[in-house]
C-alpha positions in Angstrom: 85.0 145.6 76.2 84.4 144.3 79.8 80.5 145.2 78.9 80.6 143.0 75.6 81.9 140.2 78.3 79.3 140.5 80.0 76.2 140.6 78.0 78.4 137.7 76.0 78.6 135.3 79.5 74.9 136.5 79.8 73.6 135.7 76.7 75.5 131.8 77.0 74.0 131.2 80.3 70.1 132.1 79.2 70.9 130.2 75.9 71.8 127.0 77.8 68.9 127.2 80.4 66.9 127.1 77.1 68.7 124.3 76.0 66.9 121.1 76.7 69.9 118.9 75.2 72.1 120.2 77.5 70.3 119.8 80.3 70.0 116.5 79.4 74.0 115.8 78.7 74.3 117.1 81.7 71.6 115.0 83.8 72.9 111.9 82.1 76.5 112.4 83.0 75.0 113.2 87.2 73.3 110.3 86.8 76.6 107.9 86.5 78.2 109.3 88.4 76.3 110.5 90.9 73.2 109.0 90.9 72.3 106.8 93.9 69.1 105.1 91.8 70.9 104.9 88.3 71.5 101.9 87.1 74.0 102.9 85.1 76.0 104.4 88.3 76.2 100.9 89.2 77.7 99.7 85.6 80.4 102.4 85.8 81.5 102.3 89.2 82.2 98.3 88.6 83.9 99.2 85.5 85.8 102.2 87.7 86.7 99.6 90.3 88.3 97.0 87.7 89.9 99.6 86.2 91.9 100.7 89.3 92.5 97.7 90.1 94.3 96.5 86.6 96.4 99.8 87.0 97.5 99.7 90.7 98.9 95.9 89.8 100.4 97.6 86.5 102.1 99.9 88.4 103.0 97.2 90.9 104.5 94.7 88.2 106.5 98.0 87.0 108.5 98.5 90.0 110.9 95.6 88.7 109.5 94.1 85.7 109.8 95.7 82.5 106.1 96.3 80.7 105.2 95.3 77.4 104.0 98.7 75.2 100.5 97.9 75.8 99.9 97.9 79.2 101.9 101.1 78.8 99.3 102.1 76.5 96.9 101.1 78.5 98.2 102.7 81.4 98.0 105.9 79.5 94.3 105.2 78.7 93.0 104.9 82.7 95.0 108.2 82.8 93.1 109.7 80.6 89.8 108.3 82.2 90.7 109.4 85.4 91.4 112.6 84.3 87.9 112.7 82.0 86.3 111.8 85.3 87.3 114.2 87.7 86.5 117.7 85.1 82.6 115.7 84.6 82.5 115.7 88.0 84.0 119.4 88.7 81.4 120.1 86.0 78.3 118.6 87.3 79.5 119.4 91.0 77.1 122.8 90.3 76.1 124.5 87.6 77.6 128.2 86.6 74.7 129.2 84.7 72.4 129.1 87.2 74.8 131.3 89.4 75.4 134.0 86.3 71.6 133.6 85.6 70.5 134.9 89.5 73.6 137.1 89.4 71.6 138.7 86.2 68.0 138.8 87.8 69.5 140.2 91.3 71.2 142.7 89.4 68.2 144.1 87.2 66.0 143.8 90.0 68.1 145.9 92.5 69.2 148.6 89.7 73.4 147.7 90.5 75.4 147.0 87.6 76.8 143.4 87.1 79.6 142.6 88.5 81.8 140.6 87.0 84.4 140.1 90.0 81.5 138.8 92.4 80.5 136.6 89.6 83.7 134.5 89.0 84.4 134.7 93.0 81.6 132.5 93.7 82.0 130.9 90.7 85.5 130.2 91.8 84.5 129.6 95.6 81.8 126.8 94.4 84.5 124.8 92.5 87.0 125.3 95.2 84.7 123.6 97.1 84.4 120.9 95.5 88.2 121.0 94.4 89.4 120.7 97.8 86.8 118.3 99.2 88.5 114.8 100.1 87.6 112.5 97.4 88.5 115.3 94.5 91.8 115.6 96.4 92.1 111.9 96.3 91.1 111.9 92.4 93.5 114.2 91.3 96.5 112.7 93.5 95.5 109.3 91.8 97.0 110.6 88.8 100.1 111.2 89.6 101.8 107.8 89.6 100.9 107.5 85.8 103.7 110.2 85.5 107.0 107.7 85.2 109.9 109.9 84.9 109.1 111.1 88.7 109.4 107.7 90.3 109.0 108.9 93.9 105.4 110.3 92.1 104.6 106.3 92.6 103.6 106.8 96.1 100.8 108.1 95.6 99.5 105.0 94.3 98.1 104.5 97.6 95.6 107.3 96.2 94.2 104.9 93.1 93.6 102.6 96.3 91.3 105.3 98.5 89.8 105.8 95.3 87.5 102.6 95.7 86.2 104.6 98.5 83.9 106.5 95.7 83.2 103.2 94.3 82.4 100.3 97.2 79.2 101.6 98.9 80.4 98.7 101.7 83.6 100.8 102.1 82.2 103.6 102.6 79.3 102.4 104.9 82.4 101.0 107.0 84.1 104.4 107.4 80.6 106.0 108.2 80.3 103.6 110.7 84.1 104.3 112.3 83.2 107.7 112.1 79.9 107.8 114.2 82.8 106.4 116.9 85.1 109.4 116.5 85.2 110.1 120.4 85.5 106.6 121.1 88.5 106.1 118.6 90.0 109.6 119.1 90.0 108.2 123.0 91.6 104.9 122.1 94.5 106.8 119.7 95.5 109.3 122.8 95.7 106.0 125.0 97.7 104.2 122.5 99.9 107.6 122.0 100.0 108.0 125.8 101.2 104.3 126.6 103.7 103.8 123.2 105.4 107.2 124.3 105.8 106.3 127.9 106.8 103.1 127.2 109.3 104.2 124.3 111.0 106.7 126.6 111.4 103.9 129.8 113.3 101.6 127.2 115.3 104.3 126.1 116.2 106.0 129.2 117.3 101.9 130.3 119.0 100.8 127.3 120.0 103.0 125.0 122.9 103.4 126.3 124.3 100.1 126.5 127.0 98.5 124.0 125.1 95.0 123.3 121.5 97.1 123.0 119.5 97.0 120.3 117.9 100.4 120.9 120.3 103.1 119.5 117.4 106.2 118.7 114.2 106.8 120.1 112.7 106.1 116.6 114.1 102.4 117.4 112.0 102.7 121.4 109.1 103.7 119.3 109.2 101.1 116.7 109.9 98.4 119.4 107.0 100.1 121.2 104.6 99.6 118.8 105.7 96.3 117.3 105.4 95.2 120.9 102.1 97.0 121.9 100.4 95.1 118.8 101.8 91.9 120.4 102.7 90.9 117.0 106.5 90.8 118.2 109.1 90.3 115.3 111.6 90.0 117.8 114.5 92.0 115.8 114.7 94.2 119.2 114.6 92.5 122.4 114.9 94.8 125.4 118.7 93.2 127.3 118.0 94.4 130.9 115.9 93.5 133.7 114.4 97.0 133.8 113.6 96.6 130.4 111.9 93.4 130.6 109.6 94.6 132.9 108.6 97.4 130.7 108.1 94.9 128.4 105.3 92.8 130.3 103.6 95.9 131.2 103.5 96.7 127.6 102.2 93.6 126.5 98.8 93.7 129.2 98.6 96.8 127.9 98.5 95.7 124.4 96.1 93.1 125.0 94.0 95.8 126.9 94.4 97.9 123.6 93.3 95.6 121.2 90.7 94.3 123.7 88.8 98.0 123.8 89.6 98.8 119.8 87.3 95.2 119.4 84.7 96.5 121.1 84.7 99.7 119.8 84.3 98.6 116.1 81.8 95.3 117.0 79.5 97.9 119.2 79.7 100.6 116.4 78.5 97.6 114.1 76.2 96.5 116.2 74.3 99.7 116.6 74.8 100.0 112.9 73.4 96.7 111.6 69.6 97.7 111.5 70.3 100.7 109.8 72.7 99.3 107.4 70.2 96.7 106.7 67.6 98.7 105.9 70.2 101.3 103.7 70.7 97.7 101.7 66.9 97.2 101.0 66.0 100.4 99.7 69.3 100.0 97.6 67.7 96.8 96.1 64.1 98.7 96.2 65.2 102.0 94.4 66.8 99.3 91.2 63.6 97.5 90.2 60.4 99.2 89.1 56.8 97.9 88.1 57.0 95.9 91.0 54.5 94.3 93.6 54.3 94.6 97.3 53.1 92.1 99.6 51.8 93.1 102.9 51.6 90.1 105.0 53.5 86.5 104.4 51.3 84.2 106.5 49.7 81.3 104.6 48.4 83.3 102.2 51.1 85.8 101.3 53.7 82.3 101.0 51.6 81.1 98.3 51.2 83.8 96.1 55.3 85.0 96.8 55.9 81.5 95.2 53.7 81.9 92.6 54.8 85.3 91.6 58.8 84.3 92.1 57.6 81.0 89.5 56.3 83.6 86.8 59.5 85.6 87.8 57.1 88.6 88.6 59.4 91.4 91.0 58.1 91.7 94.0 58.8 92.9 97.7 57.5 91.7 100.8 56.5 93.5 104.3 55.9 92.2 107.6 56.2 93.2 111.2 56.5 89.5 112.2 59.8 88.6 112.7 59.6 84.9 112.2 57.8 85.6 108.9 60.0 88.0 107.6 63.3 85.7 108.6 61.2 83.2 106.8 61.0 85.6 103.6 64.4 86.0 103.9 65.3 82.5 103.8 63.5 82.1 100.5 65.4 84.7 98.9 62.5 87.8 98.6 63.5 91.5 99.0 61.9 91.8 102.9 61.2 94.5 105.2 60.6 93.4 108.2 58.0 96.3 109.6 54.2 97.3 109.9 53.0 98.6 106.6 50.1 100.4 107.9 52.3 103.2 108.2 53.0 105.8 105.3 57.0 105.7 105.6 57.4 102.5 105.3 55.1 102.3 102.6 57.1 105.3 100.9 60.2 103.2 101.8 58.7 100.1 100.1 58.5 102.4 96.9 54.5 103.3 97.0 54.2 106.2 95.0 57.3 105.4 93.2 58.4 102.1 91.7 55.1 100.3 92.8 52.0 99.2 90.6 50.3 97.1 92.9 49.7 96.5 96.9 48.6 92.6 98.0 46.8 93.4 101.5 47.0 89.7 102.7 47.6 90.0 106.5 45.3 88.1 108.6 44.2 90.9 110.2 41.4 93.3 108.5 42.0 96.2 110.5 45.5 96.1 109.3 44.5 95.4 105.8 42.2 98.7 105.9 45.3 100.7 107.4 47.6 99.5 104.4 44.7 100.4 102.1 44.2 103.9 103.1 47.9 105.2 104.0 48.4 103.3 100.1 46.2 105.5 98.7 47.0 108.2 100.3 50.3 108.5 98.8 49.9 107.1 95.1 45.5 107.8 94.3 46.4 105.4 91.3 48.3 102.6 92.9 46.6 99.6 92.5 44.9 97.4 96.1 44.1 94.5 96.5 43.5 93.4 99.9 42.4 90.2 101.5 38.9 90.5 103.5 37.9 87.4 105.9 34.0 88.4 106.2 31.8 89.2 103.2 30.1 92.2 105.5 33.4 94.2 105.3 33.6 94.2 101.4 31.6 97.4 101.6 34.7 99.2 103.7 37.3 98.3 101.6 35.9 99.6 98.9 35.4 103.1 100.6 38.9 102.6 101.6 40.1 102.7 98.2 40.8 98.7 97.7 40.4 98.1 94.0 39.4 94.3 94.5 39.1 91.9 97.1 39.7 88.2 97.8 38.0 86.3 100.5 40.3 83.0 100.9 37.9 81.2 103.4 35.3 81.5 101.4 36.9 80.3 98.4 38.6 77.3 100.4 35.0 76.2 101.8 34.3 76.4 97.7 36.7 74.0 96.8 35.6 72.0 99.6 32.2 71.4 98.6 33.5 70.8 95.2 35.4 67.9 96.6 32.5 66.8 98.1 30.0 67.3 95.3 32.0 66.4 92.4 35.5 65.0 93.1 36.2 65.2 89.5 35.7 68.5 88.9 38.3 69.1 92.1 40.6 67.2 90.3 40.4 69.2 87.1 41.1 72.5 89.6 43.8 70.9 91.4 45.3 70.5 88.4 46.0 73.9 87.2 47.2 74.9 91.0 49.3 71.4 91.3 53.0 72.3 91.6 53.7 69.3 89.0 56.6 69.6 86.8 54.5 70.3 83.9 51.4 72.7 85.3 48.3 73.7 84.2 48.0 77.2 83.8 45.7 79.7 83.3 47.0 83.2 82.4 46.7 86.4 80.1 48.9 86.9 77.4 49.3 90.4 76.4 48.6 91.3 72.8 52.2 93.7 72.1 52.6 96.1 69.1 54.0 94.6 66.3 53.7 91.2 67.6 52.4 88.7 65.2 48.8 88.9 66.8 48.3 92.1 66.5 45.3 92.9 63.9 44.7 89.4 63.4 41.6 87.2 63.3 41.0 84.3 66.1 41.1 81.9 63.2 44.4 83.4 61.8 45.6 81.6 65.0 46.4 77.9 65.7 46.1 77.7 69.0 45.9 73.8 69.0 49.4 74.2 67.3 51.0 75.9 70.2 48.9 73.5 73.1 46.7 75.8 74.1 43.2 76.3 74.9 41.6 80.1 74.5 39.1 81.0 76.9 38.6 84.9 76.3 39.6 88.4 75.3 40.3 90.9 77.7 39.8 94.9 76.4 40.1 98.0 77.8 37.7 99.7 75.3 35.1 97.5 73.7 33.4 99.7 71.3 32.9 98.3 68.0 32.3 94.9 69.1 28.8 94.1 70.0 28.3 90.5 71.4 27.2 91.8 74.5 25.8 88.2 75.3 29.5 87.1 75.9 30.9 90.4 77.4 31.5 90.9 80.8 31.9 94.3 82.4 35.3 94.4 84.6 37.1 97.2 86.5 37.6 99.1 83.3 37.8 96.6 80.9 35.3 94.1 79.8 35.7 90.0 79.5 35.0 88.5 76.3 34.0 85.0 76.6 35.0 82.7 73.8 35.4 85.7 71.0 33.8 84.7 67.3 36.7 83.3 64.8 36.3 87.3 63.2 37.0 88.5 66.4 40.3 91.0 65.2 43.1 91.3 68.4 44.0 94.6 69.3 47.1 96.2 71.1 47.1 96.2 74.2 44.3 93.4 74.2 44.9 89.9 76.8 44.2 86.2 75.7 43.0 84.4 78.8 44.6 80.9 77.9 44.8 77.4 79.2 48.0 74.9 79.1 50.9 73.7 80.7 53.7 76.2 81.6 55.7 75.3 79.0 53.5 75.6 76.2 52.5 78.8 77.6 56.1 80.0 78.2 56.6 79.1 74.4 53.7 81.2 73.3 55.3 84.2 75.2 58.5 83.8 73.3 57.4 83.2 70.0 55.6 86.8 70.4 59.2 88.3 71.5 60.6 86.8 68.2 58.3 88.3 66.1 58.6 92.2 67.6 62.0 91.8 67.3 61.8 90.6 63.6 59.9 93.6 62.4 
C-alpha cells in the first residue's frame, strides 16, 4: 500500500513538472502576490489595502451599531479573501514537487529506498516555515475578528491593521529603517525601563501610603510614570508631597531628555536612509515601465530633447552625475538618477539590458560619451546608441565603440546659422517645425500597424490632403520587390523611400515620414487606433 503511495506522489510530481499550465497558474498567482516588478502586484495590493480598511471600520461601527445584512455579507466575503490569500501564499511559498522530485533522483541515484517520512518532514518543515514567519502569523490572526460569537476574538483587529505592513512598501521601508537602529532603540527602551521603574518605585515608596494619594498600586506609579515621562500629563494623578514633587521635576528633564534622544534616533536613521531609499524609489518607478529611453546627460542638449520626448509622451529616464542638472530634471517631473552612467551598474540600474530600447549619449563630454557607449553595449549587444560627438574626427571611434548613429549639434547649429544668413526664408520654414507654437509643425513617422486601415493599401487609396498632411516618404525594413532605386535610400537596416509612386502598396510594419501640425498628426494616429480596434 505505502509503495502504491509512493510511486502515486511520484508519478503527480513528474506529471506537474511537465505541466506547462501549471507552472504558469502558479507563476501568475507569485507574481501578485509576490512579485516586486508585477504590475498587477501593485493593483492587488491597493485593492488588499481598501479592503482592510472597509472591514476594520466595519468592525469598528459594529461594536455599538447594529449592521445592515450586507456589510454582514460583505464582511463574510473579505473573510473569505483573506483566507484565499494566505493558502496561495502557503502554496507559492515553495513548491512540494520540486522537493518529492530531488527526493526521487537522490534516492535512485544513491540505491536507498524512498522514504516517505523524510519526504513529508521537510515538506512539513518548509511550510512551517513559512507558517510561523511574522506576516503569515499576522494573516491568519487577521481572521479571527470576522468570528462574532467570540467578541473578545475582536482584538485581534489590531492584526487586519499590521496587515498593511504586506501592502505599503512606505510602511515597510519605515520599519526597515527603525530596525537598522536596533542597538540604538533597544538602548533608548532599557533607559526609558530604567528611569519609569525608578521613578515608579520613589512615588510609591512616598505616597502610596497616604489617605488623600492618588497612587494606591504600583500599576498606578507606573502609569503616572509614564504618562509623566511622555510629558503629555493628563493630570488625573498628581503626586501630594514634597518628596513627590521633586521626583516629579526630575522626571520631567528626563522626559524631555527621552524624547530629545528618541528624535534623533529616528531623524539620523532617516537621514542615513534617505539616499538609499531614494534610489529603492527609482528603480521601483524603472522596473514599471518598459520600451523606454535613457538619457545620459541633461545639459542644453539633453533639456531639449527630454521636452520633446515628454511632448510626444515617449517614456523616458534621465542620468546625470551633476547635481544641479539632475535637481533640475527633477523639478520637471522626469524619472532621474542622479549618477555617472559610464559605469555598468548604474546602467543595469537604469534598466540596460532590461526594460531599455535606446541610450541618448548627450553629455558634453566625449570621453564620457564613449564610456556610456561601451559599458551600454557591453551589457545589452542589441540596445540601441546614439551618442552626441562634438568633432567630426571622432565619428570613426564611436562607431568602433558600438554607437549606432551620431549627432554633431555644433555642427548642425553653425548649419542653421548659415541658413539664416543665406536664406532667412528658408530658416523660417525650419523654425517652424521646431517652434514650440501652440499649433506646431511636425515632422514624424507614422507606423503602418496590422490591421490598420493602411495596411495593403495604395498611396492613392489615401487622402492625405483630407487629414492635413503632407507625405514625404516610406520607410521599410526589407525593400525587395520594389525597384525605384532612384528614390531609395539605404539606412541602418532599412531603406528611405522618397516620395513613393501613387502604386506604392504600404506594408506592416512600414513608416510614413509626414509633415503637419501636431494636431493633424495626433488625429492621423487615432484614426489608425479606431480602425484596428474595429476589425
Amino acid at each position: 500500500m505505502i509503495d502504491k503511495i509512493t510511486k502515486l506522489i511520484i508519478y503527480f510530481a513528474y506529471f506537474l513538472e511537465d505541466l506547462q499550465r501549471y507552472r504558469e497558474i502558479k507563476s501568475f498567482f507569485y507574481n501578485i502576490l509576490n512579485g516586486e516588478k508585477s504590475k498587477l502586484k501593485i493593483i492587488f495590493d491597493s485593492f488588499m489595502v481598501i479592503l482592510v480598511l472597509i472591514s476594520i471600520f466595519i468592525l469598528i461601527y459594529d461594536v455599538k451599531n447594529t449592521l445592515n445584512p450586507f456589510w454582514y455579507s460583505f464582511e463574510n466575503f473579505v473573510l473569505i479573501i483573506f483566507l484565499i490569500e494566505y493558502l496561495l501564499r502557503l502554496w507559492v511559498y515553495n513548491d512540494i514537487r520540486t522537493i518529492v522530485i530531488e527526493h526521487n533522483e537522490k534516492s535512485n541515484y544513491t540505491n536507498e529506498k524512498f522514504s516517505l517520512k523524510e519526504l513529508f518532514k521537510e515538506v512539513f518543515s518548509k511550510k512551517l516555515e513559512y507558517i510561523t514567519s511574522p506576516l503569515a502569523i499576522i494573516d491568519l490572526l487577521a481572521l479571527l475578528p470576522s468570528f462574532r460569537g467570540f467578541r473578545i476574538l475582536r482584538i485581534f483587529l489590531l492584526f487586519r491593521l499590521f496587515k498593511l505592513f504586506r501592502y505599503a512598501r512606505s510602511i515597510n521601508e519605515f520599519v526597515k529603517v527603525l530596525a537598522d537602529k536596533k542597538f540604538e532603540l533597544f538602548t533608548l527602551t532599557f533607559l526609558v525601563s530604567f528611569v519609569v521603574f525608578a521613578s515608579a518605585t520613589a512615588i510609591y515608596i512616598f505616597e502610596a501610603d497616604l489617605k488623600n494619594s492618588e497612587i494606591e498600586t504600583f500599576f498606578d506609579a507606573i502609569y503616572w510614570s509614564f504618562v509623566t515621562i511622555s510629558t503629555v500629563g493628563y493630570g488625573d494623578i498628581s503626586p501630594v508631597t514634597s518628596e513627590g514633587r521633586v521626583v516629579t521635576l526630575i522626571l520631567i528633564i528626563s522626559g524631555i531628555g527621552v524624547i530629545s534622544f528618541s528624535t534623533s534616533i529616528v531623524a539620523s536613521a532617516f537621514s542615513e536612509k534617505l539616499t538609499e531609499l531614494k534610489a529603492n524609489r527609482i528603480k521601483t518607478e524603472v522596473d514599471r515601465i518598459d520600451d523606454f529611453i535613457i538619457i545620459c546627460g541633461f545639459g542644453k542638449v539633453g533639456e531639449i530633447v527630454a521636452q520633446k520626448l515628454a511632448k510626444s509622451k515617449d517614456k523616458f529616464i534621465v542620468i546625470d552625475k551633476d547635481e544641479k542638472n539632475a535637481n533640475l530634471a527633477k523639478q520637471l517631473g522626469y524619472i532621474t538618477i542622479e549618477a555617472d552612467a559610464k559605469y555598468s551598474d548604474i546602467l543595469l540600474e537604469a534598466g540596460v539590458g532590461s526594460g531599455a530600447k535606446k541610450i541618448l549619449c548627450l553629455t558634453d563630454d566625449e570621453v564620457s560619451n564613449i564610456y556610456i557607449t561601451l559599458s551600454a553595449k557591453n551589457i545589452d549587444k542589441d540596445i540601441e546608441v546614439i551618442s552626441r560627438v562634438n568633432k567630426k574626427s571622432s565619428e570613426k571611434k564611436f562607431l568602433l565603440a558600438g554607437a549606432n548613429r551620431v549627432i554633431y549639434p555644433f555642427e548642425i547649429s553653425a548649419l542653421v546659422a548659415s541658413e539664416y544668413v543665406g536664406e532667412p526664408v528658408a530658416f523660417e520654414a525650419i523654425y517652424g517645425i521646431v517652434s514650440e507654437s501652440k499649433y506646431r509643425t511636425l515632422l514624424d513617422d507614422i507606423e503602418i500597424k496590422r490591421d490598420s486601415f493602411l495596411q495593403n493599401r495604395a498611396i492613392k487609396d489615401i487622402d492625405f490632403k483630407y487629414y492635413k498632411l503632407i507625405l514625404f516618404g516610406v520607410v521599410r525594413t526589407n525593400i525587395e520587390g520594389y525597384f525605384d532605386f532612384e528614390q531609395s535610400f539605404e539606412l541602418d537596416k532599412k531603406h528611405f523611400i522618397f516620395n513613393p509612386k501613387e502604386d506604392f502598396i504600404l506594408k506592416e510594419g512600414d513608416f510614413l515620414i509626414t509633415l503637419g501640425k501636431d494636431v493633424s498628426i495626433s488625429h492621423f494616429r487615432k484614426e489608425i487606433e479606431k480602425s484596428i480596434l474595429n476589425v
